[in-house]
TORKOL-4160 file (C-alpha; in steps of 0.2 Angstrom, whole numbers, padded with zeros to 4 digits, m for minus):
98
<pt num="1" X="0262" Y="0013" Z="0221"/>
<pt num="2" X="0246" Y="0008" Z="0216"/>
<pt num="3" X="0244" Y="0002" Z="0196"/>
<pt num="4" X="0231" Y="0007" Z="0183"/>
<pt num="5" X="0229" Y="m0012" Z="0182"/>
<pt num="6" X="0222" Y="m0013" Z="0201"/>
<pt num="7" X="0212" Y="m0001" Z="0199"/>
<pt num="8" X="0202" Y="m0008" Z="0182"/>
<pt num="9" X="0202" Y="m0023" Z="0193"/>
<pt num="10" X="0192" Y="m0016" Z="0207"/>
<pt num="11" X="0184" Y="m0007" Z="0195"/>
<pt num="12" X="0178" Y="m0021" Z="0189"/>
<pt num="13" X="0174" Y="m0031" Z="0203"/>
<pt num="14" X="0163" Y="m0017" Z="0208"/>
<pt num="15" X="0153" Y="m0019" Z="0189"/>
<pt num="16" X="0161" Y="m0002" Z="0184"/>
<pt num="17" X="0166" Y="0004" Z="0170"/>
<pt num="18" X="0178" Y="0017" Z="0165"/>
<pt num="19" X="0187" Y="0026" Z="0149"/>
<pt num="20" X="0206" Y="0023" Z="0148"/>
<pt num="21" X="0207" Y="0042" Z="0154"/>
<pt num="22" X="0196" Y="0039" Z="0169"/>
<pt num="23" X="0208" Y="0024" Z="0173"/>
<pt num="24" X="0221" Y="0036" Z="0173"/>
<pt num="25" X="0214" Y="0050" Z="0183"/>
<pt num="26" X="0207" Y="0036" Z="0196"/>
<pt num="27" X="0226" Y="0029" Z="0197"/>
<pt num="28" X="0233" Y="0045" Z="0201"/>
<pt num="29" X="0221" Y="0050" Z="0215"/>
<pt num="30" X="0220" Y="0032" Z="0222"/>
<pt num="31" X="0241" Y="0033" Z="0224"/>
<pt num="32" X="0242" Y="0050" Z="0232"/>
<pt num="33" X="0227" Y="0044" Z="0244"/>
<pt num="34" X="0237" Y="0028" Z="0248"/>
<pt num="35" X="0255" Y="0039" Z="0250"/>
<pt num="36" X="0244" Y="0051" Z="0265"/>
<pt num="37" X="0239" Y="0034" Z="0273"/>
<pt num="38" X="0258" Y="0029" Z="0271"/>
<pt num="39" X="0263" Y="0046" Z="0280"/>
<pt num="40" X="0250" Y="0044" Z="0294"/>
<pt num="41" X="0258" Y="0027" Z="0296"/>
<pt num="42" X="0274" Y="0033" Z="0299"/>
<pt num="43" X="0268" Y="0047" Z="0314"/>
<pt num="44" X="0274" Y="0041" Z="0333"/>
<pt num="45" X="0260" Y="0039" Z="0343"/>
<pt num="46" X="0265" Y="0027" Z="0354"/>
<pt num="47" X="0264" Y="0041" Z="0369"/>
<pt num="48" X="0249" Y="0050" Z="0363"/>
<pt num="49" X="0235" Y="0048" Z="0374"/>
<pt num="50" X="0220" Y="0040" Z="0367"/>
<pt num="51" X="0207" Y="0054" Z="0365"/>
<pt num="52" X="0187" Y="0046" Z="0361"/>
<pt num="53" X="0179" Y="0066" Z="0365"/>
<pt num="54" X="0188" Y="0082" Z="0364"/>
<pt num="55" X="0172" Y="0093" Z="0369"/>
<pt num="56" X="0164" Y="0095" Z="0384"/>
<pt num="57" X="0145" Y="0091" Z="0382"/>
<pt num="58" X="0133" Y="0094" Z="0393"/>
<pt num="59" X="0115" Y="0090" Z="0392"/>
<pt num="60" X="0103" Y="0103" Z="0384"/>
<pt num="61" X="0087" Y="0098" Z="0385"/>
<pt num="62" X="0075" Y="0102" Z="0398"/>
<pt num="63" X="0072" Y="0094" Z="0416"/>
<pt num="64" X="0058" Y="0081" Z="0414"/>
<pt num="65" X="0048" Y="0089" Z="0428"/>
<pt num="66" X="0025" Y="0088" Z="0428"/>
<pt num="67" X="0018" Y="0105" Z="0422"/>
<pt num="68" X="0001" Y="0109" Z="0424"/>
<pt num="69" X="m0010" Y="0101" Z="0411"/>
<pt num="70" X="m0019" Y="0112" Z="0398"/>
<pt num="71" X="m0036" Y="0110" Z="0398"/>
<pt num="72" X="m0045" Y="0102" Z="0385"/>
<pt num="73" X="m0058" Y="0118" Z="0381"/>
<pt num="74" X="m0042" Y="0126" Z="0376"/>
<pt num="75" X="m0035" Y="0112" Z="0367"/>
<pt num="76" X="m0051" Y="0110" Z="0356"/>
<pt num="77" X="m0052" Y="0126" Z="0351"/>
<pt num="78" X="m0046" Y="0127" Z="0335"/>
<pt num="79" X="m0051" Y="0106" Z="0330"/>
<pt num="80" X="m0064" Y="0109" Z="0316"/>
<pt num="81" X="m0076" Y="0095" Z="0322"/>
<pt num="82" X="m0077" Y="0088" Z="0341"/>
<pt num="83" X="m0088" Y="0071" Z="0346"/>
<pt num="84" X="m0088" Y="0065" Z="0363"/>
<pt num="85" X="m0072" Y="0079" Z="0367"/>
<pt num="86" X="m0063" Y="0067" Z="0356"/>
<pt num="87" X="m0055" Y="0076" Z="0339"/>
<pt num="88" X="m0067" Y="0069" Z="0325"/>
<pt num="89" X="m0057" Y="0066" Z="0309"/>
<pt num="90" X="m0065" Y="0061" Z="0290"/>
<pt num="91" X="m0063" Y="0040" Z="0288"/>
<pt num="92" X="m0049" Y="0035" Z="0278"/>
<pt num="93" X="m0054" Y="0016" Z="0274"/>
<pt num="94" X="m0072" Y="0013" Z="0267"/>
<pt num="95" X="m0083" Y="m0004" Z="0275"/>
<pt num="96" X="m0082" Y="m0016" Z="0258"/>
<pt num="97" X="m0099" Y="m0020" Z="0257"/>
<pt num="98" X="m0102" Y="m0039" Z="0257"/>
């Protein structure tokens, strides 16, 4: 069982602070957490076998496989301004003038 004084103590070596009825309420739930690991404890599985995936996954995506390429005309369509069939875009970083 756990105490109201271990929990202050962790508590305060994780810089937290709590009221007295805190403490209390922290305790209580802390000691029914630590009886359900003690209940776990006690199930046999010594013949279980070990299971690391229960669900049978398969992959979803498509096949990596070449398509035919769009062409650029169709692709600059809707671009607001074009140089050199390259997508022109407003400058983001000034020239600092010397």
């Amino acid at each position: 069982m756990i105490t109201k004084e271990s929990v202050a103590h962790v508590a305060g070596l994780a810089k937290l602070q709590f009221t007295d009825e805190e403490l209390q309420h922290f305790t209580g739930q802390l000691d029914e957490i630590l009886n359900m690991v003690d209940q776990l404890s006690e199930v046999d599985t010594e013949d279980m076998p070990v299971t690391t995936q229960n669900v049978v996954l398969e992959n979803v995506l498509r096949a990596d496989e070449a398509t035919m390429v769009t062409p650029r005309a169709e692709l600059m369509r809707n671009v607001p301004t074009e140089k050199d069939g390259l997508i022109q875009v407003p400058a983001i970083i000034d020239k600092e003038e010397d």
